[in-house]
N, C-alpha and C positions, 0 to 999 in steps of 0.2 A: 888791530892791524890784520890787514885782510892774507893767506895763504899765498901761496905761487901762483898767481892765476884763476885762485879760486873764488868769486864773491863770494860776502856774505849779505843775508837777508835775514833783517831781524823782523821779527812776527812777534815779540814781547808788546809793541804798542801799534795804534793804529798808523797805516803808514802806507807809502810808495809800493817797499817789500810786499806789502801781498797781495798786488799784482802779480808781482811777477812768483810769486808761490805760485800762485793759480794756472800762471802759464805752462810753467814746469809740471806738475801736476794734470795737466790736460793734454800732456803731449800722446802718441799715439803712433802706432806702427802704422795706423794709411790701409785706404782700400783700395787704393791705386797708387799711383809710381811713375817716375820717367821710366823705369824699365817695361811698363806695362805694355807697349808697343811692341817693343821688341819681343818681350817674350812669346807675344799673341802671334805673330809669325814664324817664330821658330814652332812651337804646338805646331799649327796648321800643316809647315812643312815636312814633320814627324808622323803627321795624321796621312798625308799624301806619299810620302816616301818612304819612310819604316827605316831601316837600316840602313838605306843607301844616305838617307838625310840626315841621319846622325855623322855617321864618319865627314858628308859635306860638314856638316855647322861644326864635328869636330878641328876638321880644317881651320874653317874658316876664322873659328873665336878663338883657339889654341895653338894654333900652328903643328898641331901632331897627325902624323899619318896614320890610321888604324885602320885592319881589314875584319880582324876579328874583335869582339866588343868584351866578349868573358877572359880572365884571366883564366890558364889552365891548373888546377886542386896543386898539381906540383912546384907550379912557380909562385903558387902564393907560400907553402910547404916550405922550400929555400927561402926565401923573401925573410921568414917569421925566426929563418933558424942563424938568418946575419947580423939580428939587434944584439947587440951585448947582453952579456949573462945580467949585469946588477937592472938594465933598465927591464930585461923580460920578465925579472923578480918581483922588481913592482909593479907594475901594469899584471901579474898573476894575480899579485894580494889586491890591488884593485877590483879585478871582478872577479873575484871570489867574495869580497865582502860587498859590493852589486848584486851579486848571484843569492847570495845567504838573506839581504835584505827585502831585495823583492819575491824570494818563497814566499813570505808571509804576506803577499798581497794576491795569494792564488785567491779569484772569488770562489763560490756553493750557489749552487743554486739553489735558488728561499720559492714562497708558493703557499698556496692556503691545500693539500691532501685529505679529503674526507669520502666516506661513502658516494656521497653522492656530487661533488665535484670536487674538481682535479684544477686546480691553476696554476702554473708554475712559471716563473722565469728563469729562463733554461741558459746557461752560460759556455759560452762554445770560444775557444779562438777563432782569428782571422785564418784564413785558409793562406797567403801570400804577402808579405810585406816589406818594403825598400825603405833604407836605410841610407839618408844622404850624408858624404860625409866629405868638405874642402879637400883639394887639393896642393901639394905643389908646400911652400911655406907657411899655409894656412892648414895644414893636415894636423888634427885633434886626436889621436889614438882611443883619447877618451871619452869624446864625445861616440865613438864607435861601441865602446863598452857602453856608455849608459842610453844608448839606446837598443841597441840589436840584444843584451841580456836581458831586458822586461817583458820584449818579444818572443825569445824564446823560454823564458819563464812559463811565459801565457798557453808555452804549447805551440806555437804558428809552427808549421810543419816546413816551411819554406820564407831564409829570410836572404833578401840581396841587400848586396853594399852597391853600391854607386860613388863611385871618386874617380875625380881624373889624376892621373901622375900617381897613383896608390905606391906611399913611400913604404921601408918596410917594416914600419915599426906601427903602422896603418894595417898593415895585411897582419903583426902578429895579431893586433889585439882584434882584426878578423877572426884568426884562427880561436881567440882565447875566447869569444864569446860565440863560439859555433855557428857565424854565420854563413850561408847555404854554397851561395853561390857571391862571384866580385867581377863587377864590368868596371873597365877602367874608361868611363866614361864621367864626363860630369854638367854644368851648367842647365839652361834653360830647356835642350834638348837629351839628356839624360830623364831632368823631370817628365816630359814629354813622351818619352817611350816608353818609361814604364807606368806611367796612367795609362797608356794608348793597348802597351803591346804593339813588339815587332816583331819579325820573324828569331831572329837572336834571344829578343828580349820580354819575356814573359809579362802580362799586365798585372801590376799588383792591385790589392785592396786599400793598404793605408802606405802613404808615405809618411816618413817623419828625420829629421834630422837638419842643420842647420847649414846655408848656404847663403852667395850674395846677392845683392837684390835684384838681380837675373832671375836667380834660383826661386827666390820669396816670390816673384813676380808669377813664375809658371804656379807653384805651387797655387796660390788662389787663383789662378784660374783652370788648373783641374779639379779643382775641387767639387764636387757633385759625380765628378767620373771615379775619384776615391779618395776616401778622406785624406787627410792631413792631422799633423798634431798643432797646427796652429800658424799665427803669421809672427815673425819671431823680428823684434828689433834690438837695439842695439842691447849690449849689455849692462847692468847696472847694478848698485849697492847702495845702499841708506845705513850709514854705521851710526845710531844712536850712540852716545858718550854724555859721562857726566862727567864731575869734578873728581872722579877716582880713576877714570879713562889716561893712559899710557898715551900720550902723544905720538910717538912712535909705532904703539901696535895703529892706531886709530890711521896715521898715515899709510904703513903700510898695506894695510889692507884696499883703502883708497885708490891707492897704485895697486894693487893685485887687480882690480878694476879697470881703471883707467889704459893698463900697459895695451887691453885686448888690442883698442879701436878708439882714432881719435874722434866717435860717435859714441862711449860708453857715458855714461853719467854716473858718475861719483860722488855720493854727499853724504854730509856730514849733520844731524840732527843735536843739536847742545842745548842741556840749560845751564852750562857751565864758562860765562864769558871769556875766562881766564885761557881756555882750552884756542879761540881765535888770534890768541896772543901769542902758544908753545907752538899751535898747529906750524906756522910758515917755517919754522928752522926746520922742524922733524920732516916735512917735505922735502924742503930746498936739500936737504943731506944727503935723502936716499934716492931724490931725482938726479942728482950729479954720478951718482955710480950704476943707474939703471939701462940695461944696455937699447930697453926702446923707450928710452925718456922723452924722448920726440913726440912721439906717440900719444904715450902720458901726460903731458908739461898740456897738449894742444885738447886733452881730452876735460883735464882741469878747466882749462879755461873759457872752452866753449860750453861744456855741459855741467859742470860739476857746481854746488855751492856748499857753503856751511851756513847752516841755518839757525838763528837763536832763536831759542821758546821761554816762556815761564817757567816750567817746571817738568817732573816727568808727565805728566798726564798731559801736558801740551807734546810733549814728544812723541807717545804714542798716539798722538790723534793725529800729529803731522805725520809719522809713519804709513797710518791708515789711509789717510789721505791719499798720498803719495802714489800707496801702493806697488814698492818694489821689490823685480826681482829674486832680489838678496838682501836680507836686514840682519843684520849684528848687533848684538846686545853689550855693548860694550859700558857696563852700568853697573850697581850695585844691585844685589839679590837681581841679578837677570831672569832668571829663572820665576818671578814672582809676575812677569811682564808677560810671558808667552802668549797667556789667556786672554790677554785684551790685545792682543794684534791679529787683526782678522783679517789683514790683505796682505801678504805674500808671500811669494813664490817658496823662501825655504828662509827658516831663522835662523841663527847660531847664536847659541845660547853662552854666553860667555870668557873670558879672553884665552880658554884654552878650544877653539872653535872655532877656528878662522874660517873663510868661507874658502880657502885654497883645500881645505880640505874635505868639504862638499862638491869640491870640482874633480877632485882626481880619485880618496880612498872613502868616505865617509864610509857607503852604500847607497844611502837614494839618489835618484837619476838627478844629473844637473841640468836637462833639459828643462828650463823652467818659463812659466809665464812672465814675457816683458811688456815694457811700454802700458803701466797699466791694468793690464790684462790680471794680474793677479787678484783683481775685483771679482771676477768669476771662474779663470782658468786655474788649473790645477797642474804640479808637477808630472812629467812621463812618470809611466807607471805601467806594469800588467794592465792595469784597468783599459788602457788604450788597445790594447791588442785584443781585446775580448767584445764582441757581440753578444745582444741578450736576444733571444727569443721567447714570446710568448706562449707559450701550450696550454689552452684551454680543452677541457674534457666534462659535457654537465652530464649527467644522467636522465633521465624523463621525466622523473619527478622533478627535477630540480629546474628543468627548462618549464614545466607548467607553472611553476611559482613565479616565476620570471615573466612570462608571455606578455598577462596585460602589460606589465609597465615597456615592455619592449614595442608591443603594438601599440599604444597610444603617443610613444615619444614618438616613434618611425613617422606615424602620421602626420603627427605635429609638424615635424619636417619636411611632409610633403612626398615620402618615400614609403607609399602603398606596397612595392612590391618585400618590403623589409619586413611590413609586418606579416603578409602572406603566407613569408618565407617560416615563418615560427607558427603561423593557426596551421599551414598546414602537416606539418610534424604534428597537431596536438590529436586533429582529426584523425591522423594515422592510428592513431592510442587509444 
């Protein structure tokens, strides 16, 4: 019996099902968009107008009047000191244990040092960085912490938030992860000025942080003017389960998922058929008391499946397969599983390890690779906010030992003045 909403697709024998696996499986954030028009106009209007076209597009897509785009250090100061004691307690121990996790991803710089040459890759933070982050009833506090603490972990000397309607439980955990400066600006023209730089608004080097497909839309396409940490789709879970799997936690966590966005995809990986059978009540129970079950109930249905396999080793290939997001080991000896799952974004190892707590106190960033993407992408981290440079240093010996093979590739190539460039250093000697 199938879940609330949920299919199921059995991949145990050959069949219809693995199509549609496949499909699921090849889905994909898109390198284009309905938004991709609009947001290509709003750029150009930011590129042409600076500050006066933001406040217009803020108008225009928000209905808010603004003259000035920075909040002023004191109002965001007040703002941080209206949350309640117990939520400013946690959102502390939040990046605090952020802050403590990504110490340890400060890089060194490595390099071959000897007499006679010098190579080094030299590790330097970003000089400026923008932190996007929802406004209004989609305002994440956390999504604020786990991005703007790896940044300044990194050293970036200068980090900005970007939100419109900056609530104030947004501006504390501004405050709690030291970020620089806060424009209460947001959408496709926020992206837009700070790629660009306005007179207000400083250009930065990387943006990163999550926004809607306005936002996604600008975002690739300043891309090249300064990085990004990626195109970010919707969000998602893969909760493996076997026959020792709680019904219950397996569902709830499902809806920890689902509640985001009725575009999350929530699935369930079983080689335990019994589990298709408990799964519908433990759902239907806790979507009746959930207060965006709407949400959830529409997210099951459109995106979500429970998938039966052979055994575990089918489930971690479906996992891989898959490639999501967020994967929970909801299984025996979990921990024996880690090593053979090579595509995603963050595991949780366990039934004490829910992924609600990779989103708010774990420590590593929950910005993570979707749609996918966790084939090659990697969760935010220091590493993001860090440039490598190259510093080469040979000595003269060390360039004669070198020469021919340097003159005769140049050649090869068809690039005389390359090898020129080294005989004549040698003739100097």
């Amino acid at each position: 019996m199938p879940a609330p909403g949920l299919r199921v697709l059995d991949l145990r024998a050959p069949g219809p099902d693995h199509a549609a696996w496949r499909r699921l499986c090849a889905r994909a954030a898109g390198l284009e968009g309905e938004a991709d028009a609009a947001a290509r106009e709003v750029i150009a209007a930011v590129r042409e107008g600076g500050d006066a076209a933001v406040i217009a597009l803020t108008a225009r897509f928000e209905g808010r009047t603004i003259t000035e785009l920075e909040l002023p250090r004191e109002h965001r100061a007040a703002a941080a000191a209206r949350v309640p004691a117990e939520l400013r307690e946690a959102l502390a121990l939040a990046a605090t244990n952020i802050r403590v996790f990504h110490d340890t991803q400060r890089p060194a710089d490595t390099g071959l040092h000897g007499e006679a040459i010098r190579l080094t890759s030299r590790a330097r933070p970003l000089a400026r960085v923008a932190v996007y982050a929802p406004g209004g009833t989609a305002a994440y506090p956390s999504s604020v912490l786990m991005a703007a603490i790896p940044a300044k972990v990194a050293g970036v000397p200068e980090v900005l938030l970007l939100t419109p309607r900056p609530t104030d439980v947004v501006l504390l955990a501004a405050e709690l992860a030291e970020v620089d400066r806060v424009f209460a600006i947001g959408g496709a023209q926020a992206i837009a000025a700070a790629a660009l730089g306005t007179r207000q608004i400083p250009r930065v080097d990387k943006i990163v942080g999550p926004g809607n497909a306005y936002v996604t839309a600008a975002k690739r396409q300043v891309f090249g003017l300064v990085d990004i940490d990626g195109i970010a789709g919707p969000s998602e879970i893969v909760v493996l389960a076997d026959a020792d799997a709680d019904p219950e936690l397996v569902a709830a966590d499902l809806l920890a998922q689902a509640e985001h966005d009725p575009l999350a995809c929530p699935l369930v990986i079983t080689d335990a058929p019994a589990l298709a059978d408990s799964l519908p009540a433990a759902l239907a129970a806790q979507l009746e008391t959930l207060p965006r079950r709407e949400i959830a109930a529409r997210a099951l249905a459109d995106h979500g499946a429970l998938v039966l396999v052979a055994d575990r080793d089918a489930m971690v290939a479906a996992a891989n397969e898959y490639a999501p997001e967020h994967l929970e080991l909801l299984v025996r000896e979990p921990r024996a599983l880690v090593d053979s799952i090579r595509t995603a974004g963050a595991i949780f190892v366990g039934p004490w390890t829910p992924e609600a707590a990779g989103d708010y106190t774990a420590g590593p960033s929950h910005v993570l690779p979707t749609a996918g993407a966790a084939r090659f992408a990697s969760p935010l981290g220091v590493w993001d906010f860090i440039k490598i440079t190259s510093v080469l240093e040979l000595s003269a010996p060390a360039l004669r030992a070198q020469a021919g093979a340097i003159a005769r590739i140049a050649r090869a190539e068809g690039l005389e003045a390359h090898a020129r460039a080294v005989e004549l250093r040698l003739r100097a000697t």
